[in-house]
N, C-alpha and C positions, 0 to 999 in steps of 0.2 A: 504494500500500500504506500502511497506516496505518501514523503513527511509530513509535508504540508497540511495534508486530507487529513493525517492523523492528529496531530495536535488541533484542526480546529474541531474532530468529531471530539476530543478532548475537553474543549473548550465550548461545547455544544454550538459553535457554529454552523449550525448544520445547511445554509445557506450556500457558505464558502464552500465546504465539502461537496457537496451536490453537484458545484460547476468544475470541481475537480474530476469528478469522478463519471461524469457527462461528457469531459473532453477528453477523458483517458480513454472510456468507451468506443467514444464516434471515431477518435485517432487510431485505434487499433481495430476499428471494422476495418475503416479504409485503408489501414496499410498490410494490417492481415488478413481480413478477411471475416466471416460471420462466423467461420466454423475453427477457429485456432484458440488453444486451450485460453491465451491470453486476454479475448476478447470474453471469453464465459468469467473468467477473474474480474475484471473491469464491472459485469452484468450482475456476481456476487456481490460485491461489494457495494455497490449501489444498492441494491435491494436488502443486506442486512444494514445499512443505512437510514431506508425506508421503514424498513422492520422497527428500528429504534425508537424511530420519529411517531411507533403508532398508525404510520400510512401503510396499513398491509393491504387495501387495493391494488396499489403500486406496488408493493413489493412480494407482492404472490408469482406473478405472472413473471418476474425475472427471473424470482429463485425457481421456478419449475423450469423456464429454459436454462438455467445456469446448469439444473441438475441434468437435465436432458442431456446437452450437448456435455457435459462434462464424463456421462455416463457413456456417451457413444465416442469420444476423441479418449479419454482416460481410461476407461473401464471403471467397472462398479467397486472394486476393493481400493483404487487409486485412494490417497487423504484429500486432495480438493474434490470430488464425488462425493464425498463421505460428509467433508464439510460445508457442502451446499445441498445436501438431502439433513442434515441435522440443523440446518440453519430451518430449512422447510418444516423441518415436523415441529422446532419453534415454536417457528409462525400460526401453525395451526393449532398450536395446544393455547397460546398467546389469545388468537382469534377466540378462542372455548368451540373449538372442531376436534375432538380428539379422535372422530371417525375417520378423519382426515390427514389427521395425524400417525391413526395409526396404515392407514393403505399404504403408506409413503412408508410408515418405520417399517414394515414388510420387505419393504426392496434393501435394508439394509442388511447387510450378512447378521447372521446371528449373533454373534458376541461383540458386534458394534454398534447394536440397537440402544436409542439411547431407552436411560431407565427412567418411569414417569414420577 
């Protein structure tokens, strides 16, 4: 994560982060691509950003591609897979979905499931 981002998520500026983390995104679609692990990193982090801030509208819908493509470029045991399906199931125990929570903790190998 860039310094920057981190000290203002730090310092709850979650403004400044947001545009950090928007032009880290959109710079590594365009220069890698939609499908390179770097660009799903970029999509995480935004979205456990979102997650913080309470905006789980916004931040559902990244963490489920983050996980997607993280699971199809990494594979499912990789630790970035792992930590953007644990960021998801979060989200949904956060949300009070723990139906949802659990579909998602399913896809996690067994002894990395997190514990509720």
């Amino acid at each position: 994560m860039n310094t920057c981002a981190v000290l203002h998520t730090k310092q709850k500026q979650y403004d400044q982060t947001e545009i950090f983390f928007d032009e880290a995104l959109e710079a590594r679609q365009r220069k890698l691509g939609q499908d390179h692990p770097a660009y799903f990193e970029s999509m995480h982090e935004l979205a456990v950003l979102y997650r913080e801030q309470g905006l789980y509208d916004k931040a559902e819908p990244l963490l489920i591609e983050a996980v997607e493509g993280r699971r199809l470029k990494l594979g499912d045991s990789h630790p970035h897979t792992k930590e953007s399906l644990n960021n998801l199931i979060e989200l949904y125990e956060a949300r009070g979905k723990p139906e949802k929570a659990e579909e998602w903790r399913a896809k996690l190998p067994q002894a990395e499931a997190v514990e509720e």
